[in-house]
N, C-alpha and C positions, 0 to 999 in steps of 0.2 A: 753517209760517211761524215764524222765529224772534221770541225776545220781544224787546221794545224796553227797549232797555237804556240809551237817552239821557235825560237827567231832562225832564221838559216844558216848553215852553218858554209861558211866559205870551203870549199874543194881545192886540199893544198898543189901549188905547182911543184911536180918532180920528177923525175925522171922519167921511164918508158910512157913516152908519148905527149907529154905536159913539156910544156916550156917559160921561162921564168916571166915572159910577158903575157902568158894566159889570162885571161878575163876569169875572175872563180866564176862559179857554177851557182846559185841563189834559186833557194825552193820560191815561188813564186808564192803574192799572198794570199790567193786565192784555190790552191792546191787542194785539191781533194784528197791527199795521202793521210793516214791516221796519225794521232797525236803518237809524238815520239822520233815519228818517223825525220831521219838526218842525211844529209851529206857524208856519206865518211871519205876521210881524208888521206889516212893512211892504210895498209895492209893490215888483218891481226897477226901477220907472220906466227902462225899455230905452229909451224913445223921449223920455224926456225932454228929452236934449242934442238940440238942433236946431237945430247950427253948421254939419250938413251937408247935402247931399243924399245920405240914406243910399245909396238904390237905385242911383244913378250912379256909374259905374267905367270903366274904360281903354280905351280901341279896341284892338282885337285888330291884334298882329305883321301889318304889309304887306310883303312880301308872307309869309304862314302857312309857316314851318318844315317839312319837309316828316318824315315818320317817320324817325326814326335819324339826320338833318342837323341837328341844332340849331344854334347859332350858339356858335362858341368861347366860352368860359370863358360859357356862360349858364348859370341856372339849372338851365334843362332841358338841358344836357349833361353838367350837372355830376349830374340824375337817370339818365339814360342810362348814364352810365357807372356808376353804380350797382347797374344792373340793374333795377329794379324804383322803382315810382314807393308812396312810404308814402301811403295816404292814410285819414286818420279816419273810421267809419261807423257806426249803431247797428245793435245785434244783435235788438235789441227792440221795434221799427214795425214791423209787420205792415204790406207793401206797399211802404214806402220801405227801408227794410233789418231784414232779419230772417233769424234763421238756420232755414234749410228741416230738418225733424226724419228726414225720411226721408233727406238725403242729406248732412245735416252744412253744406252748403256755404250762404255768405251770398248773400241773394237781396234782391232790390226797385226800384224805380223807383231810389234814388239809388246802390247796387250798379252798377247797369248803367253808371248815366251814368261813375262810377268807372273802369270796363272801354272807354268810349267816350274817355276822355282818357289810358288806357295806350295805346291803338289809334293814339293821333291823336303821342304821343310816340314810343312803338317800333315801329311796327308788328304789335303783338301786344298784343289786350287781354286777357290773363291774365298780362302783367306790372306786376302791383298788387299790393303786399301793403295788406291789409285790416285797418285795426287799429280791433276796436270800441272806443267810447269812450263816454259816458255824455255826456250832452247837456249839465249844469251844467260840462262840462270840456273844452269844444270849443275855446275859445280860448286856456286853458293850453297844451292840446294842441299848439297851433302856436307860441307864443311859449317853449315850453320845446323845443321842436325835435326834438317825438315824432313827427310827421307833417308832410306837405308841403302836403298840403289838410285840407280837412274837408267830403266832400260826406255830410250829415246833417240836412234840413232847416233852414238853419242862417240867421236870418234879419238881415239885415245893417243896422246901427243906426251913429248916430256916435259913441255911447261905447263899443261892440266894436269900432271902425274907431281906436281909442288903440292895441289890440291886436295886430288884424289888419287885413287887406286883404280886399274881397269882388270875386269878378265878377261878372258881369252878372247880373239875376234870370235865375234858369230856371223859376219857378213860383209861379203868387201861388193860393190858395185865402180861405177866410174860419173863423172860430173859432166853433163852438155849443158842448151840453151833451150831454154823455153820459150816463145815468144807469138803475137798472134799470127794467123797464115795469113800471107800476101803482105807483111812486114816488110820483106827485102833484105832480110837479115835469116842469111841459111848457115851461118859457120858464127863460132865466137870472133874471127876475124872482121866480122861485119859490125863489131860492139862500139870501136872507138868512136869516141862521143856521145854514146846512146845513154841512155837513164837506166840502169841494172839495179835490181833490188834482190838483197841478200840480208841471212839475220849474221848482225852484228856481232862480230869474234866468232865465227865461223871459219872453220879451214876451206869453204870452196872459195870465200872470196879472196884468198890468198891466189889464186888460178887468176880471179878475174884482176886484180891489181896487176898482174904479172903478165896481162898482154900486152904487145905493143903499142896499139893505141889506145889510148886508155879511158875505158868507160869512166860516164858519172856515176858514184855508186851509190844507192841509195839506202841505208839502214832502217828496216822496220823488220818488230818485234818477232811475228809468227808468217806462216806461209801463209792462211789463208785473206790476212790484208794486203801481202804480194800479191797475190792472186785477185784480191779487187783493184789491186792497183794496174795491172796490168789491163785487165778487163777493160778499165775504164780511159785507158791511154794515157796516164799519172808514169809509166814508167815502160819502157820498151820494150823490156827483157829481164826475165828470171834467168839467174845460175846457180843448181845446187845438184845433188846426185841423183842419176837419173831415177832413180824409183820415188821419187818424192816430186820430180817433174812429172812423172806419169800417173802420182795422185793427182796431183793439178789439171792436167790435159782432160785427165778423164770426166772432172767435173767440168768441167767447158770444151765442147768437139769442135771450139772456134781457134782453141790454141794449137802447139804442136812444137815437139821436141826437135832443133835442129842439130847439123856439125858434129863433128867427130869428140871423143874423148877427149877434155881440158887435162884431168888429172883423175889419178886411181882414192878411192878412201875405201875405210872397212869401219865398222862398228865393234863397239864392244858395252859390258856395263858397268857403268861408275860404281865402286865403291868406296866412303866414309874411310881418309885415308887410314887410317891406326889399325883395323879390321880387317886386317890379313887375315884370320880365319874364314869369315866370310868371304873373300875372295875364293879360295881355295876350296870351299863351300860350293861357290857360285858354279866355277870351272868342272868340276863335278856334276853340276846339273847339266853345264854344257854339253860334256863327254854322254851322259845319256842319252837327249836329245839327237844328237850327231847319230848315236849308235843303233838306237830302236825304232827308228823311222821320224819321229817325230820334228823336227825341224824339216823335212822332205813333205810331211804331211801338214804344217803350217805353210810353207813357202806354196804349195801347187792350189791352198786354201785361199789365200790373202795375196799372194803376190804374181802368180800366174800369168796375169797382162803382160809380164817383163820377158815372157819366153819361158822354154826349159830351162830350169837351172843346172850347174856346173857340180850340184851338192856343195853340204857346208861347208865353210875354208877349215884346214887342217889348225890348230893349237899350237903353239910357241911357248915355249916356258922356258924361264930364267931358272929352274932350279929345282 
């Protein structure tokens, strides 16, 4: 692990749990956490703005575009004749996308659904390019016009909706703690003053700022340097949604998921704000998957550790 070469960042005194004569918090210099990795200070308060209904999004194209007939000068024929559809993914969630070591090639729950929205455009889902991306950069990603989507667990708020556009949920789970066994820490309430590492402008760390006493938080980039960070005793405890702690777990039988439900999230996938066709595109693809088996036959493929599932969540549309 490389050393940490950013200077520390002071951990502000405030409210739940902090008090104005607190000592800050200072990464030590000898830290084996990876370059980048910070203090954060404040909440990203993700859900703070609620001027909208985040989860609600567009009714799907009547009648649905059929593969290779898009509808002139659209979005998606303007992808079509591209060849290939860009869409954002991480390399580093074990289960939702990750890259498989034995064959190089990206795999997971939102991988697939990737390959289900080239299918549903050309007729051929291996026309995707796969571009992983780091989760603090999902929304750059699209407003700088590096990708078309972002299917990445990617959970749709109304201050990201400034940015981009989401469709319809495809997956709601809930947030616990991850941490090694014989820790001493079996509830988030066991967090206050512990070292927690979360990716930066995440909505779960809005849960963990929001406890009582109030963990050190610590920002780095993807999950799987979390995860050496934890390994390595660099940080106490992860907090993000449970199927992305039970990617983790599963790569190490020394950790394990504690405590009850912090907070509920769902996913959905970013699209390139102005691209309301695509949107409406996307949702459409949704609505298939939902209906034909296919998302019941990814979920019991890629995600099955998690239990039986509930089936897919029902669709919200604005209009």
């Amino acid at each position: 692990m490389r050393m940490l070469m950013v200077a520390a960042v002071a951990l502000l005194a405030a409210a739940c749990g902090s008090t104005p004569d607190a000592a800050p918090f200072q990464l030590p210099s000898g830290s084996r956490l990876p370059v980048g990795a910070t203090v954060l200070a404040t909440a990203p308060n993700q859900r703070a703005d609620q001027s909208c209904n985040p989860t609600a999004s567009l009714r799907p194209l009547s009648p649905q575009p059929q593969p290779g007939s898009m509808p002139a000068r659209s979005t998606m024929a303007n992808i079509v004749a591209g060849g290939k559809i860009r869409i954002g993914v991480d390399q580093n969630q074990f289960l939702f996308g990750y890259r498989n070591p034995s064959t190089g090639e990206l795999e997971g729950f939102d991988i697939d659904l990737a390959h289900e929205i080239a299918r549903d455009l050309f007729g051929d889902p291996g026309r995707v390019d796969l571009h992983p991306i780091d989760s603090a950069h999902r929304a750059d990603a699209l407003a700088n016009n590096e990708v078309d989507l972002v299917v990445q667990n990617f959970t749709p708020t109304c201050a990201r909706r400034q940015q981009v556009q989401f469709s319809a949920v495809y997956f709601e789970t809930d947030q616990r703690v991850l941490v090694t066994k014989g820790s001493g820490i079996r509830s988030a309430a066991d967090l206050g003053g512990k070292k927690v590492c979360g990716i930066p402008n995440s909505t779960t760390l809005d849960a963990v700022f929001a406890l009582p006493q109030r963990p050190i938080v610590i920002g780095i980039e993807n999950w799987l340097d979390c995860l050496t960070a934890l390994q390595q005793g660099e940080v106490d405890a992860a907090s993000t949604d449970l199927p992305l702690l039970y990617g983790l777990k599963i790569q190490d039988p020394n950790l394990e998921v504690v405590g009850d439900a912090m907070a509920t999230d769902v996913y959905a996938i970013g699209v390139q704000k102005q691209n309301t066709d695509l949107v409406r595109f996307v949702n459409g693809v949704l609505e298939r998957v939902r209906a034909d088996g296919t998302w019941q036959r990814i979920y019991n493929q890629r995600l099955s550790v998690l239990g039986p599932s509930n089936g897919p969540p029902a669709p919200k549309y604005s209009d």
